[in-house]
N, C-alpha and C positions, 0 to 999 in steps of 0.2 A: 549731070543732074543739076537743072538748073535751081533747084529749092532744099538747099542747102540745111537752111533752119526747121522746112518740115520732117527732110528727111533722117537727120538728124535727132527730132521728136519721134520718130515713128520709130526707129531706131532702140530710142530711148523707153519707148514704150513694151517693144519687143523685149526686151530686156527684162523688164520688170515681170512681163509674163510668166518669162523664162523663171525666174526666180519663185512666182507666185506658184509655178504647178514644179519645182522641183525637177525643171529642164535643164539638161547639159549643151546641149547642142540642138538648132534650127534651124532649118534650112527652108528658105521661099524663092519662088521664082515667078518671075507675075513677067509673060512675054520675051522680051530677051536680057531681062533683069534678073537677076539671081544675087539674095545674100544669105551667106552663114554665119552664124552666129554659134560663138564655142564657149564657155564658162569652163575654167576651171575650178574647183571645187578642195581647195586645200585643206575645208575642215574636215570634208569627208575622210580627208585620208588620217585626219588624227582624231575624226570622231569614230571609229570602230577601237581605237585604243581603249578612251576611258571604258567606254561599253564594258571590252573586253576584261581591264581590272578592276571594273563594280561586279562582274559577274563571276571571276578567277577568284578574287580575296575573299568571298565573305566564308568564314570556316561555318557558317549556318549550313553548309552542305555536309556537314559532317556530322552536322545536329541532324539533318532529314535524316538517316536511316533510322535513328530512334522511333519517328515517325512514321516513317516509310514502312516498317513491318505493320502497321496499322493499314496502310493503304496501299500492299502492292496489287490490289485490282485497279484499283485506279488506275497504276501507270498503264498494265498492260495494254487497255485498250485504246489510250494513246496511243503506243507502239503500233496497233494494228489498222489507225488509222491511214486512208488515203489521200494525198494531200491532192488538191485538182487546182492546179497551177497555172497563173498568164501566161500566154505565148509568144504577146507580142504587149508592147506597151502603146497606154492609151486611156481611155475612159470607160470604166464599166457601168454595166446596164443589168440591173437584174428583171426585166420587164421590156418586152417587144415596143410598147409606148408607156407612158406616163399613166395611161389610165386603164391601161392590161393588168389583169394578175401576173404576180411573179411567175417565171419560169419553174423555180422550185424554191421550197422552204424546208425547212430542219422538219426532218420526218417523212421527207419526197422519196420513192424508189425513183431510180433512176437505175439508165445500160447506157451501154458507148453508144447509141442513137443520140439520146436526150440532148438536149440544148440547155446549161444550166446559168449561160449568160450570154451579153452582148459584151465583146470589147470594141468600142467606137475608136479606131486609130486614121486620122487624115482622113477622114469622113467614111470611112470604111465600115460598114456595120457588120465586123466577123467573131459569128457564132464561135462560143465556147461549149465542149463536148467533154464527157470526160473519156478515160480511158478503160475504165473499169466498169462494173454493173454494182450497187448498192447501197444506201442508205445513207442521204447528208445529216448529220449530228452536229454539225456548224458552222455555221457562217462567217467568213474571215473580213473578207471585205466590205467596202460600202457603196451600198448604190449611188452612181454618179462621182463616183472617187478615182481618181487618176490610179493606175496600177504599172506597176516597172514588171518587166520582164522576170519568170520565175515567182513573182509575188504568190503566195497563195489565198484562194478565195474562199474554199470551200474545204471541209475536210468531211470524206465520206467512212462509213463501216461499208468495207469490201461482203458480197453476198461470200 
């Protein structure tokens, strides 16, 4: 490599990418060049701590059943919701082009045909289906938002 200082900026550049979308690891290979690029992520692993003791200590969960007998409908149909999950990580699309109507909106029927998004991965444009037939009630994600593996997008009422 004889450009040392560009490649070194491009380099540099990748990087930042990485960082901007929330990338662990990169891999390119342009002819008989190939680099990877790996970040470790050491807050990650003591950011599910605090998470864990802002959500574990507060005794205000102790205070919800007092509550709670006021709203156990509420919960249930959480419970009964279905979460419709990424598959693969990448960029979602809720719309075939920018100036398509959505594939679906809160109050869509949808079955395991339907197409309820795009996940764009390495230029891949692959249809997201759900698994189930019934009724989206919410919308998790955001259109053009990076999605990691497992994320969920959508939560339906099962028919």
């Amino acid at each position: 490599m004889s450009h040392d200082g560009n490649d070194l900026q491009k380099i540099k550049e990748l990087i930042e990418v990485m960082k901007a979308n929330g990338l662990t690891e990169l891999e390119i290979k342009h002819g008989d060049e190939a680099i990877t690029l790996k970040r470790s992520q050491p807050q990650s692993q003591q950011g599910p701590v605090p998470l864990i003791m802002q959500q574990a200590p507060p005794l205000n969960t102790s205070q919800i059943p007092s509550q709670a007998a006021n709203e156990p409908a509420a919960d249930k149909p959480d419970e009964s919701l279905v979460d419709i999950t990424s598959p693969i990580v990448g960029t979602c699309y809720f719309a075939p082009s920018p100036d398509s109507e959505p594939f679906v909106e809160i109050g869509s029927e949808i079955t395991p045909q339907s197409v309820v998004c795009i996940i764009e991965a390495m230029k891949v444009m692959n249809e997201i289906k759900p698994e189930t037939s019934g009724t989206i009630v919410e919308i998790v994600a955001e259109n053009g938002q990076a999605v990691e593996y497992g994320q969920v997008l959508f939560r339906l009422r099962p028919d």
